[in-house]
KEGU-16026 format. One record per residue (C-alpha): x, y, z; residue in three letters. Coordinates in Angstrom, 2 decimals. Layout:
BEGIN
+---------+---------+---------+------+
:      xx :      yy :      zz : type :
+---------+---------+---------+------+
:       X :       Y :       Z :  ALA :
...
+---------+---------+---------+------+
end
This chain:
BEGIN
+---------+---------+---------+------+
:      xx :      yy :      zz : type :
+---------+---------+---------+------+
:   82.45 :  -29.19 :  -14.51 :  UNK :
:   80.74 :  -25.73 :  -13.53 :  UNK :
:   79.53 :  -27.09 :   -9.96 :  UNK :
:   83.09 :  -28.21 :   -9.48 :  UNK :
:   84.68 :  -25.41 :  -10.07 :  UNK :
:   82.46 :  -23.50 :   -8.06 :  UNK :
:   83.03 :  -26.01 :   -5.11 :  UNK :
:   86.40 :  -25.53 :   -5.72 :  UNK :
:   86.09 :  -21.71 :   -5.04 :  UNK :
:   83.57 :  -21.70 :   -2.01 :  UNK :
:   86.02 :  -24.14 :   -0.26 :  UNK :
:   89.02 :  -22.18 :   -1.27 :  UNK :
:   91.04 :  -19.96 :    1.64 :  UNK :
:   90.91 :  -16.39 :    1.06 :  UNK :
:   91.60 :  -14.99 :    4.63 :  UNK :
:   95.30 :  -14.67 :    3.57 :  UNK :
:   94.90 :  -13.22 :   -0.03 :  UNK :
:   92.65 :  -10.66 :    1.48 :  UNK :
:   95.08 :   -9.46 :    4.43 :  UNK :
:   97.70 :   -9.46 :    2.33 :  UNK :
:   95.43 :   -6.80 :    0.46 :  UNK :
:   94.49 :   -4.55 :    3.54 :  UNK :
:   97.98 :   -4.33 :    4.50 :  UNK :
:   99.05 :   -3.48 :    0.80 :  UNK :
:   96.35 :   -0.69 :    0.14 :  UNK :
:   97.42 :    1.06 :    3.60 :  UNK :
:  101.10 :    0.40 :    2.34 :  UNK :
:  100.49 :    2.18 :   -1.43 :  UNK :
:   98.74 :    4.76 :    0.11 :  UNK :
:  101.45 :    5.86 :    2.49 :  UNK :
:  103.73 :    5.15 :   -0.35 :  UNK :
:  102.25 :    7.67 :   -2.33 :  UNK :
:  102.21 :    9.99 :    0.30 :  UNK :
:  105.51 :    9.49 :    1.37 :  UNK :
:  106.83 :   10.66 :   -2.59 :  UNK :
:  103.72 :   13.01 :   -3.70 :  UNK :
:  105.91 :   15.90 :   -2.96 :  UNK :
:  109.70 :   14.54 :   -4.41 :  UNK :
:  111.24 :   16.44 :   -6.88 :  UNK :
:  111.96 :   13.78 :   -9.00 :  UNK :
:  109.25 :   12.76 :  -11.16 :  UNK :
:  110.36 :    8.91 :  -11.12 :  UNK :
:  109.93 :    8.99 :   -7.53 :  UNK :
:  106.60 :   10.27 :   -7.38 :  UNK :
:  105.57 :    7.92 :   -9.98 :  UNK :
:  106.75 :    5.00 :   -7.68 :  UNK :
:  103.29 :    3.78 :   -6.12 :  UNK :
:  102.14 :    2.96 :  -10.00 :  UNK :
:  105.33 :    0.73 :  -10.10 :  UNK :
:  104.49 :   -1.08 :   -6.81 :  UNK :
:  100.73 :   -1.55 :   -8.12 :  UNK :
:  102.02 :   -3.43 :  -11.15 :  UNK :
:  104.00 :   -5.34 :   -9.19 :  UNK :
:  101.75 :   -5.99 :   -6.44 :  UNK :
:   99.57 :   -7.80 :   -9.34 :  UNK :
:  101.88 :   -9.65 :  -10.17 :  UNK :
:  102.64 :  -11.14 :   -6.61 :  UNK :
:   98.56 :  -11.75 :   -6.74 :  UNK :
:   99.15 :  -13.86 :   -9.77 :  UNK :
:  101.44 :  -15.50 :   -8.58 :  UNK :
:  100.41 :  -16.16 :   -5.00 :  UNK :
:   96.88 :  -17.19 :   -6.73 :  UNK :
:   98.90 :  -19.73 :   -9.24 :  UNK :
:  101.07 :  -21.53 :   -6.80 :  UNK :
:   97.64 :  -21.60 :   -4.56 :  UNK :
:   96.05 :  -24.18 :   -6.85 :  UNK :
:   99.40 :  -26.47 :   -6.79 :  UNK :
:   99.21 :  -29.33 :   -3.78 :  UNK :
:  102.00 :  -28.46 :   -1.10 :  UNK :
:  103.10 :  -32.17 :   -2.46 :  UNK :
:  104.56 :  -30.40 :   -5.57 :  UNK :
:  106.14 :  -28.06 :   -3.47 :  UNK :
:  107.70 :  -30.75 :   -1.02 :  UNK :
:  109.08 :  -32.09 :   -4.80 :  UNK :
:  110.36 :  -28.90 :   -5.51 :  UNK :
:  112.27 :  -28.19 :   -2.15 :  UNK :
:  115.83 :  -29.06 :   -2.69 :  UNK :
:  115.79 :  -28.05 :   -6.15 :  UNK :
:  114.57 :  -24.49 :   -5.23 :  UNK :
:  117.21 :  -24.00 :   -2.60 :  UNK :
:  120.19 :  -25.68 :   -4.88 :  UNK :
:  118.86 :  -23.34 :   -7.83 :  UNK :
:  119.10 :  -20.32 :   -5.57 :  UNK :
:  122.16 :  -21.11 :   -4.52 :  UNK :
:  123.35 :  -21.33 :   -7.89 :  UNK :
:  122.41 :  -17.55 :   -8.43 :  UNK :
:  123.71 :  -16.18 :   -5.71 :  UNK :
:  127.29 :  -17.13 :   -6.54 :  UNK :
:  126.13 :  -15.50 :   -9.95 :  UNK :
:  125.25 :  -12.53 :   -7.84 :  UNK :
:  129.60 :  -12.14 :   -6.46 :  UNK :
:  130.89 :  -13.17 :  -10.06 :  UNK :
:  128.56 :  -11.14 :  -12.44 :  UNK :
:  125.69 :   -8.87 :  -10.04 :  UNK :
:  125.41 :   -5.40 :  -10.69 :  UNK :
:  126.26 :   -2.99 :   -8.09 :  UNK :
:  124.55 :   -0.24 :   -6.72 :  UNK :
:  124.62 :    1.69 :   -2.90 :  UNK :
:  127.89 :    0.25 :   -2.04 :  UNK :
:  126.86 :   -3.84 :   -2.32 :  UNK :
:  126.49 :   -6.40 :   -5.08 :  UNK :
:  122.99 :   -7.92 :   -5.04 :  UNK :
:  121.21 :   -7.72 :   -8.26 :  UNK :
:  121.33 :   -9.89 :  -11.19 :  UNK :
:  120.40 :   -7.60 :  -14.28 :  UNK :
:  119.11 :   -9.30 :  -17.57 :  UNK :
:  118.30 :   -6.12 :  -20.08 :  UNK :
:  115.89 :   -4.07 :  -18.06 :  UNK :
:  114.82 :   -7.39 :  -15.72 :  UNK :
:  116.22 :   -6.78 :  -12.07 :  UNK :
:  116.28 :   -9.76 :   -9.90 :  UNK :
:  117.48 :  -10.07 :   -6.32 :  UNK :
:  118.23 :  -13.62 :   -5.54 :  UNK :
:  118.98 :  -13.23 :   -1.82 :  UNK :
:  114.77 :  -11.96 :   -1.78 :  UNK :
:  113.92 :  -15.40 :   -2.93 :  UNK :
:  116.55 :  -17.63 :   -0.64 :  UNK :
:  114.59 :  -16.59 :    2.53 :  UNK :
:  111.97 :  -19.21 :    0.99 :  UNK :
:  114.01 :  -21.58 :   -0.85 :  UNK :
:  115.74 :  -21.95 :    2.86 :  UNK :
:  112.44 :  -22.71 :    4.51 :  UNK :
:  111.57 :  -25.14 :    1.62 :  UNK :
:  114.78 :  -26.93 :    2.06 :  UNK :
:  114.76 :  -27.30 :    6.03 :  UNK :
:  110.91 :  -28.19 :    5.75 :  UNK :
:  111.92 :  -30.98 :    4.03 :  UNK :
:  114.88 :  -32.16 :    5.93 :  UNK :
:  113.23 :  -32.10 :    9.24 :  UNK :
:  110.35 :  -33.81 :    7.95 :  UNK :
:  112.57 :  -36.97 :    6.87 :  UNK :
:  114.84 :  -36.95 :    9.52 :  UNK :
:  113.62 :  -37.78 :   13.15 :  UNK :
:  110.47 :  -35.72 :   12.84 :  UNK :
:  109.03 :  -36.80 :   16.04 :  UNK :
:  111.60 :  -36.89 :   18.53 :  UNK :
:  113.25 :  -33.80 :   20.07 :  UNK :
:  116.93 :  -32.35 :   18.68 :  UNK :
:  120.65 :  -33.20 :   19.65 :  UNK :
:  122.86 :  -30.78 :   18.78 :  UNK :
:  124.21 :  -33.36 :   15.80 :  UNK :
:  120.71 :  -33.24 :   14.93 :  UNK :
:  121.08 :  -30.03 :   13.59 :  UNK :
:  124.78 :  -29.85 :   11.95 :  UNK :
:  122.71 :  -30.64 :    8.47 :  UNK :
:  120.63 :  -28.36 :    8.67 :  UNK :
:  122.98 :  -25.13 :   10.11 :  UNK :
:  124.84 :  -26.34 :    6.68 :  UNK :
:  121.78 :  -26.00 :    4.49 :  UNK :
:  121.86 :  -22.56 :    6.35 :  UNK :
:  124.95 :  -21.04 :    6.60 :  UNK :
:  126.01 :  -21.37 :    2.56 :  UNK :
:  123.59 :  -19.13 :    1.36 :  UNK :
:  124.26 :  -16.96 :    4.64 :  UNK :
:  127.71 :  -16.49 :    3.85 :  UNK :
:  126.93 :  -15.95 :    0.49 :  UNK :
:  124.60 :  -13.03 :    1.00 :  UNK :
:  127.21 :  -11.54 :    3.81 :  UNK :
:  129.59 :  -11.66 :    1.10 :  UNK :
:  127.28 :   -9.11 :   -0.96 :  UNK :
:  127.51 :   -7.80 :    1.27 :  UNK :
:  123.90 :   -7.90 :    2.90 :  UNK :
:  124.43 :   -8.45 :    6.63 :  UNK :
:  120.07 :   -7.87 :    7.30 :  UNK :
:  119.06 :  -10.24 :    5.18 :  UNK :
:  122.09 :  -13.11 :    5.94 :  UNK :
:  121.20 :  -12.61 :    9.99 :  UNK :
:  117.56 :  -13.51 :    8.78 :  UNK :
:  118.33 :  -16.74 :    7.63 :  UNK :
:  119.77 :  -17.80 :   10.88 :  UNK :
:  117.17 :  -16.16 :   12.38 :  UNK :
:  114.52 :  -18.24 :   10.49 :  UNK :
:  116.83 :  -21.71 :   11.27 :  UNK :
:  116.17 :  -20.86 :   14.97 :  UNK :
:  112.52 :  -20.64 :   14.46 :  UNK :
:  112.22 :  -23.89 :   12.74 :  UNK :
:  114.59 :  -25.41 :   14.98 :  UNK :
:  112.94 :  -24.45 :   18.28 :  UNK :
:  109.30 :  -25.35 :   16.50 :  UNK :
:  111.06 :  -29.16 :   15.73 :  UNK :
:  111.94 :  -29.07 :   19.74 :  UNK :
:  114.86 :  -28.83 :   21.13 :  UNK :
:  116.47 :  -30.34 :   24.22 :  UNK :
:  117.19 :  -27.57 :   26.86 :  UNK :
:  120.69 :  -28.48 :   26.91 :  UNK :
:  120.58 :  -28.10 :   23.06 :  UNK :
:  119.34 :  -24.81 :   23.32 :  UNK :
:  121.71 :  -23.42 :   25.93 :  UNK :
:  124.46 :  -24.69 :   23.73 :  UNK :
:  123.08 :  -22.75 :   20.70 :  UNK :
:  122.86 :  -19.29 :   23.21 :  UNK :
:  126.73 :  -20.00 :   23.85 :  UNK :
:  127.70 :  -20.58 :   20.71 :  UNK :
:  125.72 :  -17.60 :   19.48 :  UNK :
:  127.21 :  -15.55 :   21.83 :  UNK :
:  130.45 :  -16.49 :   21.17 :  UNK :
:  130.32 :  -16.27 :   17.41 :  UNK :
:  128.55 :  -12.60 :   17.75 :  UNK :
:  131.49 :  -11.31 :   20.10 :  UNK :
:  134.02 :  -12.97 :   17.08 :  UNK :
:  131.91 :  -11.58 :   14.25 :  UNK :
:  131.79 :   -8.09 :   15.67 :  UNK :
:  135.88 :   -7.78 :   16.05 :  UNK :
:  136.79 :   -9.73 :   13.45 :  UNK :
:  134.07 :  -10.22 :   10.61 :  UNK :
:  132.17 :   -6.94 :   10.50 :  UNK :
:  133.05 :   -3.51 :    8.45 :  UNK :
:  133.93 :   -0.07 :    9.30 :  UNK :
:  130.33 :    0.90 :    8.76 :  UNK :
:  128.32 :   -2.33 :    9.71 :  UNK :
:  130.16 :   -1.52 :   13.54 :  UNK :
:  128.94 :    2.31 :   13.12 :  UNK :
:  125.83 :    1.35 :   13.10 :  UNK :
:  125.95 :   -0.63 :   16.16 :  UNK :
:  127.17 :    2.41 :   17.70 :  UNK :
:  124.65 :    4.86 :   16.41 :  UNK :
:  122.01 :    2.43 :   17.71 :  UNK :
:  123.75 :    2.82 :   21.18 :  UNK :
:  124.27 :    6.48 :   20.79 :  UNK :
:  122.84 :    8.16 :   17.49 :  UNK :
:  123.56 :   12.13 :   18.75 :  UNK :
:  127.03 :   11.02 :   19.39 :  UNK :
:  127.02 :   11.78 :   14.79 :  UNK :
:  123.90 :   13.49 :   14.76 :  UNK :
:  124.27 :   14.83 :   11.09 :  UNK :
:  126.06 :   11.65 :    9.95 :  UNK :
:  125.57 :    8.06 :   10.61 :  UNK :
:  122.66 :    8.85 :   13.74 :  UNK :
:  121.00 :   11.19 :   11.00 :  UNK :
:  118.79 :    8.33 :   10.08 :  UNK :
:  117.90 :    7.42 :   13.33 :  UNK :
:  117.28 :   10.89 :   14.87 :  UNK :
:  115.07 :   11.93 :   12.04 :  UNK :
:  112.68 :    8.57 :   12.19 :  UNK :
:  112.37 :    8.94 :   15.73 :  UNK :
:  111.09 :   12.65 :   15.27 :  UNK :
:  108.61 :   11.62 :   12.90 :  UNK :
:  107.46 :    8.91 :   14.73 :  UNK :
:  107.16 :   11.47 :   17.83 :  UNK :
:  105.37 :   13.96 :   15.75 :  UNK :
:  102.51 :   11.98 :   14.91 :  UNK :
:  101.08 :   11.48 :   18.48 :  UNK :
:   97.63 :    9.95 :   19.15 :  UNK :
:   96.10 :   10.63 :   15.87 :  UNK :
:   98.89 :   11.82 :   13.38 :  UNK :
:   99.24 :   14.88 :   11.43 :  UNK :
:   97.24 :   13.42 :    8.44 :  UNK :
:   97.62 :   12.24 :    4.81 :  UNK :
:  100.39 :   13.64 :    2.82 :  UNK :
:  100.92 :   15.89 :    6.10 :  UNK :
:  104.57 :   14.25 :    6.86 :  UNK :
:  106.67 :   17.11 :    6.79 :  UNK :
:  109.72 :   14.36 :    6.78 :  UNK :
:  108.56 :   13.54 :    3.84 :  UNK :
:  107.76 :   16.75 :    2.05 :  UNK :
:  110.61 :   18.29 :    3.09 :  UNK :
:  112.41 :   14.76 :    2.54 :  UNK :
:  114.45 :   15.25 :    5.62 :  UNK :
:  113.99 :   11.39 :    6.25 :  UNK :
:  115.99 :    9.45 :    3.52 :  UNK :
:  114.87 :    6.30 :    2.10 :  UNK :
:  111.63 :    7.03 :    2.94 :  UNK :
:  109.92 :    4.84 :    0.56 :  UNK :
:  111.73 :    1.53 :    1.81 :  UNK :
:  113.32 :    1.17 :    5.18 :  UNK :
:  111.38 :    3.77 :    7.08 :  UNK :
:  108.12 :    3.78 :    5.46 :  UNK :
:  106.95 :    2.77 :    9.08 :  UNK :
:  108.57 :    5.81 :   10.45 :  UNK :
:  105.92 :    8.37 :    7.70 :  UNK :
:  103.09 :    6.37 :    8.59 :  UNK :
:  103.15 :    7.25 :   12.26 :  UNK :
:  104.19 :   10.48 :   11.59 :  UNK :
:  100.84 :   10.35 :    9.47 :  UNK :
:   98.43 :    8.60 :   11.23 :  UNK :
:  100.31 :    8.55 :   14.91 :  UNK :
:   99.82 :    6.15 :   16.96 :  UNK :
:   95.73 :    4.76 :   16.68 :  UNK :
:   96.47 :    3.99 :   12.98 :  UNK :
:  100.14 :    2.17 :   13.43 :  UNK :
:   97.61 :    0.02 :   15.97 :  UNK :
:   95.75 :   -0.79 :   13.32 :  UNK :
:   98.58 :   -1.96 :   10.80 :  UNK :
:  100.08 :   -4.09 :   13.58 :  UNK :
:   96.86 :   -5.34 :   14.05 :  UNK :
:   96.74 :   -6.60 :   10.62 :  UNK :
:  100.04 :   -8.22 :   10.77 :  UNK :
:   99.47 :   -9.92 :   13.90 :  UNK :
:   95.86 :  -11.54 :   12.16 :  UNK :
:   98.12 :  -12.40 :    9.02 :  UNK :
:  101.14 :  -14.58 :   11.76 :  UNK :
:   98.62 :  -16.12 :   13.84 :  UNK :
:   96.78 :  -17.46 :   10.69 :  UNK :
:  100.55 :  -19.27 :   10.07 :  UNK :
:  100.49 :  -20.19 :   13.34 :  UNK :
:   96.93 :  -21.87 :   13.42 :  UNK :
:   97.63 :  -23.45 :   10.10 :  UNK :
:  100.63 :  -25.22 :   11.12 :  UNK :
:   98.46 :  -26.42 :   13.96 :  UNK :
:   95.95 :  -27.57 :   12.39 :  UNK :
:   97.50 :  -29.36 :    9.21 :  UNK :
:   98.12 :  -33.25 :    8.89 :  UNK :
:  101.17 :  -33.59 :    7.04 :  UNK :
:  104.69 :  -31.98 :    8.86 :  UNK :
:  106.45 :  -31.27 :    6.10 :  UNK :
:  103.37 :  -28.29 :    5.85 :  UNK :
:  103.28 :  -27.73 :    9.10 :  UNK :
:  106.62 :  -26.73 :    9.17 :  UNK :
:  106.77 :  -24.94 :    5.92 :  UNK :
:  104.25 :  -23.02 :    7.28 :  UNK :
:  106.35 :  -21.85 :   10.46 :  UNK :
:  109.33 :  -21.20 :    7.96 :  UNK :
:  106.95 :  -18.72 :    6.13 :  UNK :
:  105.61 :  -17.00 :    9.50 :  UNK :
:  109.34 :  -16.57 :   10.43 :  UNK :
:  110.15 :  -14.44 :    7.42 :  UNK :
:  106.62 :  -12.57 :    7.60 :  UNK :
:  107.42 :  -12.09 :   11.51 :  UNK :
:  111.56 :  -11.01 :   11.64 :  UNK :
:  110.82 :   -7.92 :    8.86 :  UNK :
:  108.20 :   -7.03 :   10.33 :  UNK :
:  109.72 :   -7.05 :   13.97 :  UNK :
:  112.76 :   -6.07 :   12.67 :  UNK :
:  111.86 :   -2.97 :   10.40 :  UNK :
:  109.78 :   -1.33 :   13.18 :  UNK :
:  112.33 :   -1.92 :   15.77 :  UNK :
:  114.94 :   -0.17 :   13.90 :  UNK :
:  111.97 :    2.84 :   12.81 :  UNK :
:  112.10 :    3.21 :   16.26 :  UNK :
:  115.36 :    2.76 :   17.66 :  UNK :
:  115.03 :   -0.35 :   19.88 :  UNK :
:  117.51 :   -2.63 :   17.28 :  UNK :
:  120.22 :   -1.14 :   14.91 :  UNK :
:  119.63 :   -0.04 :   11.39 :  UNK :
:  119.89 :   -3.26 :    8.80 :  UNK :
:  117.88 :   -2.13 :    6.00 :  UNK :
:  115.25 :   -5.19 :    6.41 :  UNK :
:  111.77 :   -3.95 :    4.10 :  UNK :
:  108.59 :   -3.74 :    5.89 :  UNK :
:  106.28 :   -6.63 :    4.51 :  UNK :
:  104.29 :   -5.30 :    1.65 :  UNK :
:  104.38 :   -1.36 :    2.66 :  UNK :
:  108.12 :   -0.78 :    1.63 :  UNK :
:  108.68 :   -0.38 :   -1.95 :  UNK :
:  110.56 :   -3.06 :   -3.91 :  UNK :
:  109.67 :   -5.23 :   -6.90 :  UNK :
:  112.13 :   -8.43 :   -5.77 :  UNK :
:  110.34 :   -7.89 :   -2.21 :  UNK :
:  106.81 :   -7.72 :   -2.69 :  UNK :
:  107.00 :  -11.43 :   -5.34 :  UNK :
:  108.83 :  -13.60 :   -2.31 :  UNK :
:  105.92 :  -12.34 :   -0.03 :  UNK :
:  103.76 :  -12.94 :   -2.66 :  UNK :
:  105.08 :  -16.53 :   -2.97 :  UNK :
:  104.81 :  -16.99 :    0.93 :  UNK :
:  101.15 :  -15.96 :    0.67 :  UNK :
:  100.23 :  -18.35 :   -2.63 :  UNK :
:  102.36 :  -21.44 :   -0.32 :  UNK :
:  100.26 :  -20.79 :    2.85 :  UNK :
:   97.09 :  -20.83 :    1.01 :  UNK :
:   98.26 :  -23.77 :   -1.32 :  UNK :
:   98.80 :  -25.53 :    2.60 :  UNK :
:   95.44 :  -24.52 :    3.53 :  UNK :
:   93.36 :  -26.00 :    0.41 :  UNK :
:   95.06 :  -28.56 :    0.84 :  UNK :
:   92.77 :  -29.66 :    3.97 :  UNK :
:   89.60 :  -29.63 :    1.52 :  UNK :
:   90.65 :  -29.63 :   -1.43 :  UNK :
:   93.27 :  -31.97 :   -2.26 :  UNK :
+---------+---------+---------+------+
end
C-alpha cells in the first residue's frame, strides 16, 4: 500500500500546481503592496483573505486532481445545466452591489456563479464535440448546438449585467471551435456574422456607460477626470515604472490611491509601476510556461474529450490574462476581466483553482489511470 502510494506521487504532475504557486506569491505580494498604505483597515487586511482562499483553491485543485477526467466527462452536462440553474437565481434573487446583480449570498457565503460557468461551458462543449463528428472538420450547422450551449448562459450573464465576462464565453466557443477545425468558408462566415452582430449590439444592445467606455478607450483625455480617469492613471503607473520599477510598496498610485480598484482590475498596472518593465517580463513569462503546458497537454493526450477540455481551460487562463493587461495598458477597452491569480477575489481564484486540479487530473491520467 505504502510503495503505491508513493508511485502514485513520483508519477503525479506537479508542473501546474507549482506555477500556479509562483504566479500567486508574486500576485499576494503586490497585493499587499498595492493596500499596505489604505486607510481602511479591511483593505489592508485583504492579502490574508486571498491566502485563505488561495488554500482553498489548492485543496481543491489537489482533490479534483486524483478524480479520472472520465468522472469529469460524467459530470459535464450536469455542471453546465446546474450552473445554469444559478444564474437565473442570480436575476431573480442575487444581491447587488457596484451597479450589477451577480452574487448569490447565503448568510456570510458569497458566490458568483458566472466565475464558475466559464468552466461548466468548456465541460459542456468538450463533451459535445467529442460525440459529435470529432474527426471531421465543421459546417456552419455543425456548430448551431453548440453556439446554443453558449449563448444561454451568455445572455444570462449580459443580463447581470456583466458584459467582460459574457464576451468571454464566446470568446472561449471560438477557441474550441477553431481547435475542432473549421472550414475556411465556415470561418469567414463566423467573421461576418460577428461583425454584423457587434455593429447591432453596439447601437442597439449596449448601455449608456458600456458605449463610454468604448469611447474612453478611443479617446480617454477627451473625460480625463471622469470615465478616462481610469485609464489615464494606469497608463502613468505603468510609465513610471521604467526598466526596473520604483520598488516594493514604492507605487505612489497606490499609496496615494490615485488608481482605483487597484487590488482587482489593475493590479497589473501597480506591478509595473513596481517592478517596471524586467519584472512584468518575468510574470508574463510565467503565464506563457503555465498556456503552453495546456497546449502540450492537449497534444499529447489520447482521449479528445481531454484534449479539448484542456484547450477550453487554456482559453479562459489565456483571454484574462490577454485581456486584463490589454486594458492596464490601453490597447482594448476597460471590461473589468481579473488578472489570473494576482487580482483579488474569492469566486475568482476557486474556478482557476478548478482549471488547475482538471488539467492535472488530464495529465495523471497518462500514468496513472
Amino acid at each position: 500500500m505504502n510503495q503505491t502510494i508513493i508511485n502514485f506521487f513520483k508519477k503525479y504532475d506537479y508542473t501546474f500546481l507549482i506555477t500556479m504557486l509562483a504566479i500567486f506569491i508574486i500576485g499576494v505580494l503586490n497585493l499587499y503592496s498595492a493596500t499596505h498604505a489604505h486607510t481602511d483597515a479591511h483593505m489592508q487586511n485583504l492579502y490574508k483573505s486571498q491566502m485563505l482562499w488561495f488554500s482553498l483553491a489548492n485543496l481543491v485543485a489537489f482533490g479534483i486532481s486524483l478524480f479520472p477526467p472520465k468522472s469529469l466527462f460524467r459530470f459535464s452536462y450536469w455542471a453546465y445545466i446546474l450552473n445554469v440553474i444559478l444564474l437565473i437565481l442570480v436575476l431573480l434573487m442575487g444581491k447587488k452591489g457596484m451597479g450589477a446583480q451577480r452574487w448569490l449570498v447565503i448568510g456570510s457565503f458569497r458566490l458568483q456563479p458566472s466565475e464558475l460557468m466559464k468552466i461548466s461551458l468548456a465541460l459542456a462543449l468538450a463533451r459535445y464535440f467529442s460525440k459529435n463528428s470529432p474527426e471531421r472538420e465543421l459546417y456552419l450547422k455543425d456548430l448551431l448546438v453548440p453556439f446554443l450551449i453558449t449563448i444561454v448562459p451568455t445572455v444570462l450573464i449580459v443580463l447581470q449585467p456583466d458584459l467582460g465576462t459574457g464576451l468571454l464565453l464566446v470568446l472561449i466557443f471560438l477557441v474550441i471551435s477553431f481547435y475542432k477545425r473549421l472550414r475556411w468558408k465556415t470561418i469567414g462566415i463566423i467573421g461576418l456574422i460577428g461583425l454584423v452582430s457587434g455593429t447591432v449590439m453596439y447601437n442597439y444592445g449596449l448601455k449608456e456607460y458600456q458605449k463610454k467606455r468604448i469611447l474612453t478607450f478611443i479617446d480617454p483625455y477627451a473625460d480625463a477626470k471622469g470615465s478616462g480617469y481610469n485609464a489615464i492613471q494606469s497608463q502613468i503607473a505603468i510609465g513610471s515604472g521604467l526598466w526596473r520599477g520604483k520598488g516594493f510598496k514604492k507605487s505612489s498610485q497606490a499609496s496615494l490611491n490615485y488608481l482605483p480598484e487597484n487590488h482587482t482590475d489593475f493590479v497589473f498596472s501597480i506591478y509595473n509601476e513596481e517592478h517596471g518593465f524586467l519584472g512584468s517580463l518575468v510574470l508574463i513569462a510565467l503565464y506563457v510556461i503555465l498556456l503552453m503546458r495546456f497546449i502540450w497537454l492537449s497534444g499529447s493526450t489520447l482521449r479528445f474529450y481531454d484534449s479539448i477540455l484542456a484547450i477550453g481551460l487554456m482559453s479562459i487562463f489565456f483571454w484574462h490574462t490577454f485581456i486584463n493587461m490589454c486594458m492596464v495598458m490601453g490597447l482594448m477597452p476597460i471590461v473589468g476581466l481579473p488578472l489570473p491569480l494576482m487580482s483579488y477575489g474569492g469566486s475568482s481564484i476557486i474556478t482557476f483553482g478548478i482549471c488547475i486540479g482538471m488539467v492535472t487530473s488530464i495529465s495523471n491520467s497518462r500514468n496513472l489511470f
